[in-house]
C-alpha positions as CSV (number, residue, x, y, z in Angstrom):
1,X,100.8,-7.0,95.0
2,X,102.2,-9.6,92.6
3,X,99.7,-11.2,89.8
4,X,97.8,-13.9,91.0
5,X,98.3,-17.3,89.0
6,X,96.3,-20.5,89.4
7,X,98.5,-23.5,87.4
8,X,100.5,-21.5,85.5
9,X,97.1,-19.4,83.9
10,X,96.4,-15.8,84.9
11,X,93.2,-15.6,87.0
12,X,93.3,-11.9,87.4
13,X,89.6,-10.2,86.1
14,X,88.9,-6.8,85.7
15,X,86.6,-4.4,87.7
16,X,83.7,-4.9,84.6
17,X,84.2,-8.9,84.5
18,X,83.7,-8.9,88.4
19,X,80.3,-6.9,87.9
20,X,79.5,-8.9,85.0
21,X,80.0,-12.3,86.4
22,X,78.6,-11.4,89.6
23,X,75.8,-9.7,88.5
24,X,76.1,-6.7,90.8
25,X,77.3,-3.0,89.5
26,X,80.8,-2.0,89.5
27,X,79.5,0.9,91.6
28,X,79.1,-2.2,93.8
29,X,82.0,-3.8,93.1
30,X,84.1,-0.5,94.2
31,X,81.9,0.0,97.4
32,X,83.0,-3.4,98.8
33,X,86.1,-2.9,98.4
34,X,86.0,0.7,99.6
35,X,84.4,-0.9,102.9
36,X,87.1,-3.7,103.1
37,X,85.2,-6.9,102.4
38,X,87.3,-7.7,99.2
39,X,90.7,-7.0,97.8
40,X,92.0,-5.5,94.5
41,X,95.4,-4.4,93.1
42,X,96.0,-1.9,90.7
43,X,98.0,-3.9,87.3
44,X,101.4,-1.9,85.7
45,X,98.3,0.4,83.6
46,X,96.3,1.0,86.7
47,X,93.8,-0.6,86.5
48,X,91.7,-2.6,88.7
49,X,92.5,-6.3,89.5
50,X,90.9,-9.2,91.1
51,X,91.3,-12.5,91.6
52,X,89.0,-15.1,90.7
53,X,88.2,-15.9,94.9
54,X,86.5,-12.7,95.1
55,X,83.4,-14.1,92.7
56,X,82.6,-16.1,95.8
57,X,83.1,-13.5,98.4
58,X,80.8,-11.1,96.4
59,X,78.4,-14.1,96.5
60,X,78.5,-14.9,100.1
61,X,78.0,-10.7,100.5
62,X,74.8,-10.7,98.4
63,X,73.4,-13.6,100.0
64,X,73.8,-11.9,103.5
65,X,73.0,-8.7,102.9
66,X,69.4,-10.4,101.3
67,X,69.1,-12.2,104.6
68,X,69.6,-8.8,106.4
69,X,73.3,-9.1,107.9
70,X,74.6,-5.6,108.0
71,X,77.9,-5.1,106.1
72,X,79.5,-4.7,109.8
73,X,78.9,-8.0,110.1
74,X,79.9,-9.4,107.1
75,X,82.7,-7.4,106.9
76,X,83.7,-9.1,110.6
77,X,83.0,-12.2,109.3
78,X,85.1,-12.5,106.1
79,X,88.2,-11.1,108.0
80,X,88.1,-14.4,108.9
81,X,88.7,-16.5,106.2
82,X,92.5,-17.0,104.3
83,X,93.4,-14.2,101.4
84,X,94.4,-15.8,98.7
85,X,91.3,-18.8,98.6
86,X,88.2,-19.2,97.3
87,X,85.6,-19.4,100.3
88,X,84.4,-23.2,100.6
89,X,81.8,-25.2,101.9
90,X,83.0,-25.3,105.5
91,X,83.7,-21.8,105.7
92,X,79.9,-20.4,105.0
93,X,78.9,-23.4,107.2
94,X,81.3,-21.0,109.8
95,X,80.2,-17.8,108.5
96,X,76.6,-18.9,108.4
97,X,76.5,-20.3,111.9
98,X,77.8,-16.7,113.1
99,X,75.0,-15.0,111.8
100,X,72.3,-17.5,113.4
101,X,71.8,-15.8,116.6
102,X,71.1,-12.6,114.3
103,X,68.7,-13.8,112.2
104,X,66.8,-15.9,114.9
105,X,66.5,-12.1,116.7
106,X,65.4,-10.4,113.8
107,X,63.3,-12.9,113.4
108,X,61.8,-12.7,116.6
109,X,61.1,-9.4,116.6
110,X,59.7,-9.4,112.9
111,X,57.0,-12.2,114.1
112,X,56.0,-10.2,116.6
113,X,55.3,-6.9,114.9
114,X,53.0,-9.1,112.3
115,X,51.5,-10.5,115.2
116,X,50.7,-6.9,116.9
117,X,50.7,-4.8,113.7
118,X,46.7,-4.9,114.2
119,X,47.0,-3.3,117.0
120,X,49.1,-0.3,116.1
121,X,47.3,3.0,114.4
122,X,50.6,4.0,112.9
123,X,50.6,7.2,114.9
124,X,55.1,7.2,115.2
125,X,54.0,6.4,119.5
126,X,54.1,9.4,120.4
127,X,50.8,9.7,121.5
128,X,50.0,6.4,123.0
129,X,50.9,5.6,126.5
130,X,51.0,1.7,125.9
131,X,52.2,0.9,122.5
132,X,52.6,-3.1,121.9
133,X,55.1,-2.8,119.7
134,X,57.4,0.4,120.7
135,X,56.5,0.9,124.2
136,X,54.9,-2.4,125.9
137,X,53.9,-1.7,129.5
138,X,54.9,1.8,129.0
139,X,58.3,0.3,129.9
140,X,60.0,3.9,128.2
141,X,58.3,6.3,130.6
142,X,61.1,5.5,133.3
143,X,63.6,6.4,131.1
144,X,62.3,10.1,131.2
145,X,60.1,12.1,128.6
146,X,60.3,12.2,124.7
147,X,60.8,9.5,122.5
148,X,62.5,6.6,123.1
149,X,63.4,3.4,121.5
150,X,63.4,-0.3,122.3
151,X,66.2,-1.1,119.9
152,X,68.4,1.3,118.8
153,X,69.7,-1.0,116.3
């Protein structure tokens, strides 16, 4: 991969600049890009390069993963957006909107174990015949013996 240039000026940072101005570890940084969601190139010395776009990728990552999108998910996301750009505006506006139905489920389900969490004696359900929040109507006992799970997720 050729050096990225931005009018004429080198925008290439390194592995430690990336972690630095992004504020996560370069553990991190090399995790991502293990996992696909960014992109490096090794320079003629072999070491690790970036280019500037990937500050705002590894932004729009942190932000997801705090709001609890998997990295499957963000991962599938970003293969949307052009190489070679920094993500804008109207692309999280995309990205975000993606993730809506997510977080409104997660959200959902989150309400509703505060709401019942009274109720529960935090005994793993395996006990209980009628669990509110693992087994409501003992809706599992069709599906055979042992436990089993509302979401598998």
């Amino acid at each position: 991969m050729t050096t990225p240039k931005t009018n004429g000026y080198c925008c290439e940072l390194s592995v430690g600049e990336v972690a630095e101005r992004s504020g996560v570890a370069v553990s991190t940084i090399h995790f991502y890009e293990a996992k696909g969601l960014i992109k490096g190139w090794r320079n003629p010395g072999n070491q690790r390069r970036y280019a500037r776009d990937v500050l705002r990728r590894v932004a729009v990552i942190k932000i997801a993963q705090r709001t609890g999108i998997p990295l499957a998910s963000i991962h599938e996301a970003l293969t949307t957006l052009p190489e070679g750009r920094t993500p804008t505006a109207t692309d999280w506006r995309k990205l975000s909107a993606r993730w809506k139905a997510e977080l409104d489920d997660r959200i959902t389900r989150l309400t509703q174990l505060r709401d019942e969490l009274s109720s529960c004696i935090g005994c793993g359900c395996l006990s209980i015949k009628d669990c509110p929040l693992r087994n409501p109507a003992d809706e599992l006992s069709a599906q055979g013996p042992g436990p089993r799970l509302l979401h598998p997720d």
